[in-house]
C-alpha positions in Angstrom: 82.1 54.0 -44.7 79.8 55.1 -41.6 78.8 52.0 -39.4 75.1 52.0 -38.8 73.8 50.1 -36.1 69.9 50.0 -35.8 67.7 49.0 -32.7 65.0 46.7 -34.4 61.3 48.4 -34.2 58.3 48.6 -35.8 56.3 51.1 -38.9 53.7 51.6 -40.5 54.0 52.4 -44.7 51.2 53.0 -47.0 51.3 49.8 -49.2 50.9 50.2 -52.9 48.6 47.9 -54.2 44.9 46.0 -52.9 47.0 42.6 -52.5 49.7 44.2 -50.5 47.4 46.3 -48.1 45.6 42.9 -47.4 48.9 41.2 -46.9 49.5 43.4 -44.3 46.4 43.6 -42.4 46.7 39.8 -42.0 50.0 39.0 -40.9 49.0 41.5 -38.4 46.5 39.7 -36.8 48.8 36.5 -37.6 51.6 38.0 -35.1 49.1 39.3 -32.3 47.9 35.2 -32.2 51.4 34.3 -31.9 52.4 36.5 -29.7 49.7 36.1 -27.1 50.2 32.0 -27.4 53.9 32.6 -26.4 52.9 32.8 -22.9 52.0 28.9 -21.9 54.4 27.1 -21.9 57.3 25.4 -19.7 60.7 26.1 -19.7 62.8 23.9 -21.3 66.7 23.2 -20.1 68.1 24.7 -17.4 69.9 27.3 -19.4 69.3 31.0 -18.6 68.1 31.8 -22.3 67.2 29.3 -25.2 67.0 30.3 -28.2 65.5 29.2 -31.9 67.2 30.9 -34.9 65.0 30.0 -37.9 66.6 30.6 -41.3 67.0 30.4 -45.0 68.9 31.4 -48.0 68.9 31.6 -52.0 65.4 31.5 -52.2 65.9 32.9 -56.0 62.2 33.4 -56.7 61.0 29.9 -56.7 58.0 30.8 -55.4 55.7 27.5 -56.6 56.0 24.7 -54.8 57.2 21.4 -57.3 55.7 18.2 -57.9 57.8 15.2 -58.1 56.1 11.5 -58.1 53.0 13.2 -56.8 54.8 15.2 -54.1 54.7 18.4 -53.6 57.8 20.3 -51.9 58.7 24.3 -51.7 56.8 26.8 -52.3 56.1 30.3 -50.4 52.8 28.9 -49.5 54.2 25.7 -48.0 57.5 27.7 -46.2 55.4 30.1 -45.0 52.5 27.1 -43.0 56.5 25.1 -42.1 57.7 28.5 -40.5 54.7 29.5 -38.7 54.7 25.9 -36.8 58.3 26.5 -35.8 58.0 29.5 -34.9 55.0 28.6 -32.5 56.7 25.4 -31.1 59.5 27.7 -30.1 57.1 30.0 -28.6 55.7 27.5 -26.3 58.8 26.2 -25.1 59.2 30.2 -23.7 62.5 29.8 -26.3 63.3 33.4 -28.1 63.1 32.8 -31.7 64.2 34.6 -34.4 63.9 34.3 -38.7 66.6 35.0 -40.2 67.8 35.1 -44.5 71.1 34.9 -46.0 70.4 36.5 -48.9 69.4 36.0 -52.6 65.8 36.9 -52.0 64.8 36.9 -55.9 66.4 36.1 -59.1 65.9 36.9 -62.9 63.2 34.1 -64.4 60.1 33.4 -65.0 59.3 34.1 -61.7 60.6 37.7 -61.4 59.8 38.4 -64.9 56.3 37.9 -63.5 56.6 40.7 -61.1 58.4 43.0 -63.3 55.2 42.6 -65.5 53.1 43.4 -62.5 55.4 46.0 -61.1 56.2 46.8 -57.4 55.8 45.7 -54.5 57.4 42.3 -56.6 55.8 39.0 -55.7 59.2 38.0 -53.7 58.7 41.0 -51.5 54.9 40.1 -50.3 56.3 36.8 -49.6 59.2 38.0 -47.2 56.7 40.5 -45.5 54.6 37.6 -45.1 57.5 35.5 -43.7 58.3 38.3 -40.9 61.8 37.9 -40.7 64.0 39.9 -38.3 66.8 40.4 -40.8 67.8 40.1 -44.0 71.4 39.6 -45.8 72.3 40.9 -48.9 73.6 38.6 -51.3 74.6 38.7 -55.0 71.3 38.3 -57.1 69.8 41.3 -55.3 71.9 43.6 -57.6 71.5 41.3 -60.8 69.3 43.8 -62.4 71.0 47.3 -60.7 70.6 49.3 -57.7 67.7 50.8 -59.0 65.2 47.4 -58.9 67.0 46.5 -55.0 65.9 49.9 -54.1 62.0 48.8 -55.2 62.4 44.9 -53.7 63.2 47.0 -50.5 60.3 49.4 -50.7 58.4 46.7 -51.1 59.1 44.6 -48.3 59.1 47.1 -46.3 55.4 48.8 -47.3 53.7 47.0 -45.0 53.0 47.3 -41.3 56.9 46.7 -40.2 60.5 47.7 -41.5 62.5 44.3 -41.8 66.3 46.0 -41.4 68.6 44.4 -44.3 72.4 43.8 -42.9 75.7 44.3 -44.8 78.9 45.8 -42.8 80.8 45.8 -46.1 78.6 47.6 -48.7 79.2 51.4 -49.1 75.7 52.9 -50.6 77.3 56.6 -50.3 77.5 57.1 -53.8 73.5 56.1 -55.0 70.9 58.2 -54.6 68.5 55.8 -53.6 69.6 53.7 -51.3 71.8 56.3 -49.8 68.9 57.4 -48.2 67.7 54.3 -46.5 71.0 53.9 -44.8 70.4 53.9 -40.9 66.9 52.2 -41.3 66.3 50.0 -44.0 70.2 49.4 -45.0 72.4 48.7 -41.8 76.1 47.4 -40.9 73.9 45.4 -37.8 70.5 45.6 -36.2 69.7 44.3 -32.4 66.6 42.4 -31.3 65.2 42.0 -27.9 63.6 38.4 -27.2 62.5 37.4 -24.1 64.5 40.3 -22.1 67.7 39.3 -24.1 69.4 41.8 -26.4 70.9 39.6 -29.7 72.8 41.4 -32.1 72.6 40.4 -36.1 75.8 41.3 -38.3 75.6 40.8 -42.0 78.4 40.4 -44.4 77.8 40.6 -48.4 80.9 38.6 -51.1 83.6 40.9 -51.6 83.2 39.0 -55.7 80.1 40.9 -55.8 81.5 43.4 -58.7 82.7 40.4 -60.7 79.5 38.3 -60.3 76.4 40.9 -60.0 76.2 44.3 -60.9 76.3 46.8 -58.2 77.1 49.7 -60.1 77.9 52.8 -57.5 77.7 50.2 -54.5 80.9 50.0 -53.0 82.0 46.3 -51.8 84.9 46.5 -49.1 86.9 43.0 -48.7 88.1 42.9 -45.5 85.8 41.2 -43.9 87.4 40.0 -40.9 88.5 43.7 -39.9 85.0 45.1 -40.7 83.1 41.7 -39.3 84.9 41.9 -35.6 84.7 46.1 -35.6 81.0 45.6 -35.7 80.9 42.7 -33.0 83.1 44.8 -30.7 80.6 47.4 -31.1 77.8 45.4 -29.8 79.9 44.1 -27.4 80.8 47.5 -26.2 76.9 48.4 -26.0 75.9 45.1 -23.8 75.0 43.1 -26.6 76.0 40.0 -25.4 74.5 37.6 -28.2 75.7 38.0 -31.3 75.0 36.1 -34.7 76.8 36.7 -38.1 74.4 36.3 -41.0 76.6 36.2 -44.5 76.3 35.5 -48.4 79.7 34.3 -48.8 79.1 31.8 -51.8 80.1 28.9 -49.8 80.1 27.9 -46.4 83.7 27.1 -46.5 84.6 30.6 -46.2 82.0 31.4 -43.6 84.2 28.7 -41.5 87.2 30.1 -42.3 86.2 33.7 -41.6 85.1 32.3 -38.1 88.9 31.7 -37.3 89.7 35.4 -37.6 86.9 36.4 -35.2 85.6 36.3 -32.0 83.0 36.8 -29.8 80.4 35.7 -32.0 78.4 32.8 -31.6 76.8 31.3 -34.2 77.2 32.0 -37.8 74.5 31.7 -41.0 75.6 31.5 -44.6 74.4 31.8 -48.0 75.1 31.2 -51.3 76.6 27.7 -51.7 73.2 25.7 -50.6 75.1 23.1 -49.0 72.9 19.9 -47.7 73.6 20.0 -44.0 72.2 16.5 -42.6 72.7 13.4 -40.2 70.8 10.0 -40.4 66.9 10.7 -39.8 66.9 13.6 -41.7 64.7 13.8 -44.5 65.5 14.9 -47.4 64.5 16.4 -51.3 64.7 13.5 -53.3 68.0 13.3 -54.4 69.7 15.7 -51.5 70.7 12.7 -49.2 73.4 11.8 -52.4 75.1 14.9 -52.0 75.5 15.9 -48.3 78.1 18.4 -47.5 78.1 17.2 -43.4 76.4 17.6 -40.3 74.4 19.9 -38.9 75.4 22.2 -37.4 79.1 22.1 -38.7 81.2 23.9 -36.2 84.1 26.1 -36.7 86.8 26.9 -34.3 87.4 30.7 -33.4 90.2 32.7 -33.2 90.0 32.1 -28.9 89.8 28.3 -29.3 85.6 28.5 -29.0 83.8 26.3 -31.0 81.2 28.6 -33.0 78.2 26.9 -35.0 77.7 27.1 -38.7 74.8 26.6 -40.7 73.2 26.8 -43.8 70.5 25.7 -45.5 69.9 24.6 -49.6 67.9 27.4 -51.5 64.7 27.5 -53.6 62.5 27.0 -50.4 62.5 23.6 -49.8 64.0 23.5 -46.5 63.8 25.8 -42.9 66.6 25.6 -40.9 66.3 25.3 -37.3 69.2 26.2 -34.5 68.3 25.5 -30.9 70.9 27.5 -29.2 71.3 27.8 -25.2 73.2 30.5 -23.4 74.6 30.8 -20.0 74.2 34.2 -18.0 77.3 35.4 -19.0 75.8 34.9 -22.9 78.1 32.6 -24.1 76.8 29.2 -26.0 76.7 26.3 -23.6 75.0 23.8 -26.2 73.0 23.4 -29.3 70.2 20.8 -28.9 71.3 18.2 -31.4 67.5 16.5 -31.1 65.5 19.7 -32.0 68.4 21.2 -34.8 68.6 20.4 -38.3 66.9 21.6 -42.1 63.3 21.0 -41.9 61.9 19.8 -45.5 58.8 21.3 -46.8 56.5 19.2 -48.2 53.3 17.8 -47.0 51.6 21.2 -45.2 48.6 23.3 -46.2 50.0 26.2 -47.8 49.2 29.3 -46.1 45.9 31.2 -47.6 47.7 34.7 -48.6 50.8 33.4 -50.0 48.7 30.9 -52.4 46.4 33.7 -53.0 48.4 37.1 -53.5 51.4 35.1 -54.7 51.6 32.1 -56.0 48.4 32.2 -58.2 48.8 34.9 -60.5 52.3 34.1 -61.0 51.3 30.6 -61.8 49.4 32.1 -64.1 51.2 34.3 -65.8 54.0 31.5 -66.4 51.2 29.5 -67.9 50.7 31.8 -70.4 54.5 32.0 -71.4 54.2 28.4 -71.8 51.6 28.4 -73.9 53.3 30.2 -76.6 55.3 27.9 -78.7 58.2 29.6 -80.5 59.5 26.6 -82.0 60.3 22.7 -81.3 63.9 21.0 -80.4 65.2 17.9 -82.2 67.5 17.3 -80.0 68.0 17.5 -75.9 69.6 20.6 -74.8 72.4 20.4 -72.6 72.1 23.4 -70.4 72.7 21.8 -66.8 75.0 24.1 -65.2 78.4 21.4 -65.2 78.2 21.4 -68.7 77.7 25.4 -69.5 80.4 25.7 -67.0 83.2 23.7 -68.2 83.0 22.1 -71.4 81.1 22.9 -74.9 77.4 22.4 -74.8 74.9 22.2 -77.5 72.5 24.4 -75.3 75.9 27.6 -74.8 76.6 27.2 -78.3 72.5 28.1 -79.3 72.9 30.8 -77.1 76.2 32.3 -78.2 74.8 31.9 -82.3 71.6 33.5 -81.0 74.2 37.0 -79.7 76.2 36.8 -83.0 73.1 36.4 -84.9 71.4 39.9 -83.0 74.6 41.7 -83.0 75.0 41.0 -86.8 71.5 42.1 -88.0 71.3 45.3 -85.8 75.5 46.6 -86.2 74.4 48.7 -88.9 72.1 50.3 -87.5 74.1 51.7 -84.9 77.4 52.6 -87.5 79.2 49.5 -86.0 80.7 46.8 -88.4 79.9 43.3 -88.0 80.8 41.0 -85.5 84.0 38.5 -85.8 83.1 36.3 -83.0 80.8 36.3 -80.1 80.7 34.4 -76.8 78.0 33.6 -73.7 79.2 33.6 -70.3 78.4 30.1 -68.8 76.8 32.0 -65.6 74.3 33.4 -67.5 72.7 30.1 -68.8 70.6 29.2 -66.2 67.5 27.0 -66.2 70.5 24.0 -64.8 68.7 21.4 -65.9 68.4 19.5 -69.7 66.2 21.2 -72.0 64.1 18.1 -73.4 63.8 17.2 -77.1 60.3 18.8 -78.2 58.6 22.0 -77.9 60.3 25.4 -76.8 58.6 28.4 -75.6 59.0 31.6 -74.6 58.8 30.6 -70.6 62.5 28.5 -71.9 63.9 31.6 -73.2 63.5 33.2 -69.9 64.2 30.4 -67.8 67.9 30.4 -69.9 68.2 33.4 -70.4 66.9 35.7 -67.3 69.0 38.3 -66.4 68.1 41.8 -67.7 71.3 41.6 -69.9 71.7 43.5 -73.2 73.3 42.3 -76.5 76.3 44.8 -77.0 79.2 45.2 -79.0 82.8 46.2 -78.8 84.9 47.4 -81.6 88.6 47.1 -81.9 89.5 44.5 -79.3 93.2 43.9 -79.3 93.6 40.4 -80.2 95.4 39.8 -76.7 92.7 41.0 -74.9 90.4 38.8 -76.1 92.6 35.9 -75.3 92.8 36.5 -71.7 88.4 37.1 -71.8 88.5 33.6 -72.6 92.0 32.9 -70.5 89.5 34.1 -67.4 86.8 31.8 -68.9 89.4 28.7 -68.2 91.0 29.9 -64.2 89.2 26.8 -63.0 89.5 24.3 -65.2 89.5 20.8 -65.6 87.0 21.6 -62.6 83.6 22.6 -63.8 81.5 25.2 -62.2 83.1 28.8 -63.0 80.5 31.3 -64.8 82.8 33.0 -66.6 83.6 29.6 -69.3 83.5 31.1 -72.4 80.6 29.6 -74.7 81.8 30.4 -78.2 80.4 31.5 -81.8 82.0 32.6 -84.7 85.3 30.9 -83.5 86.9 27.5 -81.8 89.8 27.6 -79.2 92.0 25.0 -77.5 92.4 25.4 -73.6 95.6 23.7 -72.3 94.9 23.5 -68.4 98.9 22.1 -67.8 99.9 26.4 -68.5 99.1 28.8 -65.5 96.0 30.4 -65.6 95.5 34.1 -65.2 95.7 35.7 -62.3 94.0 38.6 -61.2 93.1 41.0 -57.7 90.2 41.0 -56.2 88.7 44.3 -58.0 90.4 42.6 -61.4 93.4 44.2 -62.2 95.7 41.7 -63.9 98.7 40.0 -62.2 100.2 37.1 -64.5 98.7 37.1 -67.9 96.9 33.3 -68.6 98.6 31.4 -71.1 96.3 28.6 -71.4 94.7 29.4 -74.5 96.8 27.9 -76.8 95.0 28.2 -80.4 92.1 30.8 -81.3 90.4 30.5 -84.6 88.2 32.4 -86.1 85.4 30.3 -88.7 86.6 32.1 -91.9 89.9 30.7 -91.0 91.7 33.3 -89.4 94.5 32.8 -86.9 94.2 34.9 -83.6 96.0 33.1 -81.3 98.7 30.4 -82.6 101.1 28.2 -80.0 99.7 30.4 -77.4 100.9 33.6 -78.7 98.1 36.1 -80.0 98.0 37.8 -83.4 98.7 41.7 -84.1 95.1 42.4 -85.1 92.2 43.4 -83.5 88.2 42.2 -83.1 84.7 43.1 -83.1 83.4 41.2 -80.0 79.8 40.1 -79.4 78.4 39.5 -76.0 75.6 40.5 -72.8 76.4 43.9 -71.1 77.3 42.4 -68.2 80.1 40.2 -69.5 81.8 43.3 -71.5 81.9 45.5 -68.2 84.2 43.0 -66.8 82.0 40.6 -65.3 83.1 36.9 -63.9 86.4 39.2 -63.8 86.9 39.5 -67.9 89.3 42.4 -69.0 86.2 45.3 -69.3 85.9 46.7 -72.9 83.9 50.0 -74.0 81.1 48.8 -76.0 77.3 50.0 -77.3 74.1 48.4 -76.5 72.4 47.2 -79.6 68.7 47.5 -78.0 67.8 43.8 -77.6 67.7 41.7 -74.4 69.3 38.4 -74.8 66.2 36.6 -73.6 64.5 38.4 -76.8 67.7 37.5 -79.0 67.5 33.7 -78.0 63.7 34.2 -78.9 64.6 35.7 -82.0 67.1 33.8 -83.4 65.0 30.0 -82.8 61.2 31.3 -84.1 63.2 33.5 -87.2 66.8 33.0 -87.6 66.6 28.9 -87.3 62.9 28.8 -88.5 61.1 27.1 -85.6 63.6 24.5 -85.6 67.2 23.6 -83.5 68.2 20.6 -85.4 70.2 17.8 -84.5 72.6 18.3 -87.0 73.4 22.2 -86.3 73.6 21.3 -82.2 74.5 18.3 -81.9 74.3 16.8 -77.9 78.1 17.8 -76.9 79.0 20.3 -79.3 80.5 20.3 -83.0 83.9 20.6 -81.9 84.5 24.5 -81.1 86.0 23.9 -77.5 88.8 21.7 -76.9 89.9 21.2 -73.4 93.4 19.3 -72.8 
């Protein structure tokens, strides 16, 4: 893979639609102000170079702020007022500052489904043109829905005034068509910034899971990290660059910490992907964050010369700005981190900024509204859909969903020459919504909040009855902890899970290594035996499920199978307003399942 280092700068793109092209204008005129108040100030420290990192991560669409006990908090509109005061007050103080983003820009919802309605540039990319950050990360959502819809989120952040460079070091785009072509401008290994006469140098790093978890298609994920991370830094190191930050979408920030052990020579280090609470007393906190803090911030990770190395992180959705206050010596390297001025800033109680609540936040307020409005049917009972239980044990809310998948696959088999299903199953990771879905009415703005990704119902004929097992032996790897997205959420069968057996194990890109044997019984509804004391039958299956989860996603065996022309968003929809007749009873989904998942 060809490392691509780019020097930050500046273009000019024709935008594509009236509310982009005033976007841009804007912001323009929003940077000149800042700029040119920059230059009163004192200096702060006596430090040879201070510098601010602003950053965030997962922001996963939630563009609308939320209300909770008359409170609002989030929002683009609100993120965008809280990072334009930092930004300033950094400015003043004659400190460099820089935004930074960890990835997971947009995710499949209401939200996006707003601006795949609307079409490019999407509603997430006006808001991180507005934002003007200095680089992004790639994370996993950004290839939920292909290479083909990153390729238009990047167009369209970058159709304005200025090309915001997005980092990865390990992502080989050789092999698509599209972003092939932005590589060296648009799609770098690193990028380098100039503040305040200082040269800093921004690596990015993308989860080497991302095959299992997203789907990349001809994007190449390489998983040395470590090798590919500390090539990069000596690169910049080579060229002068002596500030250097690491900007990654790991999926936890343990393993940004850990990485930090194998490097060196970099000095600070931004993750994504876990949204871990980082906080000390006097922080203030989303209600309910302070019950849940991961530990301090910064948290500080020892490198592989014995230098202590800042981490950071920030939860997603929006609701907080990280701030770093960083200060260098002449020789670069970090003398301190002011402890006083450092820390996640909550946003809640600002004026949101004019152009994100105008070109942004209104008309997809309004087109969620109207999903809302439509009422496809009512619940008896509360759904539970919060993402421990669809992770880890039965739910009432996976099992609607898996029925809903049988229920498509068995109506439309025909139609395609394919016989009927035996059994069909929901990934847990594909539920989303992670909260309760109330007792009362359902809409079509629930379907897509569970069911969001552009995911098709498909079918796979012939299964060999062991293969099957080890889908749903992958479904258990982490058990009794909740949390994995690959649980298997069942229909048309029950299975017993007995976590004292090994689980499967498997290499990175999937290949098997030790078959599971935790799935100890599998049984069909009509009675028939699959699997029995652990050992599977001589027969083989017509499996039901989502696209994704059939190409070997959450790191399932991958089956050849036929899309059956039906979203599972639309099959969900489907099968509540027809199938159950407007109505998911208490009887048929009972809070905790009927009894088709036992865990031991």
């Amino acid at each position: 893979m060809k490392t691509i280092t780019r020097l930050f700068r500046s273009a000019a793109l024709p935008s594509k639609k009236l509310a982009a092209a005033s976007l841009a204008v804007m912001v323009a005129c929003t940077f000149a102000s800042a700029d040119a108040l920059s230059g009163a100030a004192h200096k702060k420290h006596n430090n040879d170079f201070t510098l601010t990192i602003l950053h965030n991560n997962d922001g996963e669409s939630s563009l609308l702020p939320f209300e909770i006990d008359g409170v609002e908090y989030g929002g683009i509109g609100q993120f965008k007022t809280m990072v334009d005061k930092l930004r300033f007050q950094a400015k003043r103080q004659r400190q460099g500052v820089l935004l930074l983003n960890s990835g997971d820009n947009f995710l499949a919802g209401t939200t996006f489904q707003a601006s795949r309605e609307a079409g490019a540039p999407f509603y997430d990319a006006l808001g991180i043109r507005l934002l003007r950050y200095d680089a992004l990360a790639i994370g996993n959502h950004e290839f939920d829905f292909g290479p083909d819809v990153f390729n238009e989120f990047i167009e369209g952040v970058n159709s304005g005034w200025r090309d915001v460079p997005f980092v990865s070091a390990n992502l080989d785009y050789s092999d698509d068509v599209n972003l092939s072509m932005k590589v060296g401008d648009e799609l770098v290994s690193s990028t380098v910034i100039r503040e305040r006469g200082h040269w800093i140098g921004v690596v990015g790093l993308t989860t080497p899971t991302l095959p299992a978890i997203s789907s990349p298609v001809t994007v190449k994920v390489l998983d040395n990290l470590a090798e590919i991370a500390q090539a990069e830094i000596d690169r910049l190191s080579y060229w002068g660059v002596k500030h250097i930050i690491l900007v990654s979408h790991l999926q936890g920030l343990a393993s940004e910490i850990a990485l930090v052990s194998e490097l060196k020579n970099v000095d600070v280090v931004i993750g994504g992907g876990g949204d871990e609470i980082l906080g000390d007393v006097g922080t203030d906190f989303f209600p309910g964050d302070e019950d849940d803090i991961f530990g301090s911030y910064p948290q500080v990770a020892t490198d592989a010369q014995g230098k202590a190395v800042p981490v950071v992180t920030t939860p997603g959705n929006y609701k907080y700005v990280g701030r770093l206050v960083v200060n260098f010596n002449k020789k670069g390297e970090v003398t301190s981190w002011d402890v006083d001025d450092s820390g996640i800033q909550l946003v809640t109680g600002l004026h949101p900024n004019f152009l994100a609540k105008k070109f942004i936040e209104e008309p997809v307020a309004a087109f969620i509204d109207a999903l809302a409005a439509n009422i496809i049917g009512t619940s008896e009972v509360a759904l539970d859909c919060e993402r421990a239980e669809v992770r880890g044990v039965e739910s009432n809310c996976g099992n609607l969903m898996a029925d809903s998948l049988f229920a498509a696959a068995s109506k439309r088999a025909a139609d395609f020459g394919l016989p009927q299903p035996d059994v069909a199953f929901q990934n847990g990771g594909g539920i989303r919504g992670e909260i309760d879905q109330p007792a009362g009415p359902f809409s079509e703005a629930d379907t897509f909040r569970l069911a969001p990704f552009s995911n098709f119902v498909s079918l796979a004929t012939d299964v060999p009855a062991e293969t099957f097992r080890q889908i749903v032996e992958e479904g258990s790897v982490r058990l009794p902890a909740s949390g994995d997205g690959g649980f298997i959420q069942a229909s048309g069968f029950s299975y017993v899970i007995d976590t004292s057996f090994p689980a499967r194990v498997t290499e990175a890109d999937g290949t098997e290594v030790a078959a599971g044997q935790r799935v100890r019984s599998l049984v069909l509804d009509n009675g028939t035996v699959v699997v029995a004391n652990g050992v599977a039958a001589d027969m083989t299956l017509t499996v039901v499920s989502n696209d994704f989860s059939l190409n070997g996603g959450d790191g399932y065996p991958a089956l050849s199978f036929t899309r059956l022309g039906v979203s599972y968003q639309q099959a969900l929809s489907d099968f509540i307003s027809i199938d159950l007749g407007g109505v998911i009873s208490a009887a048929d989904y009972p809070v905790g399942g009927e009894g088709r998942i036992t865990i031991q």
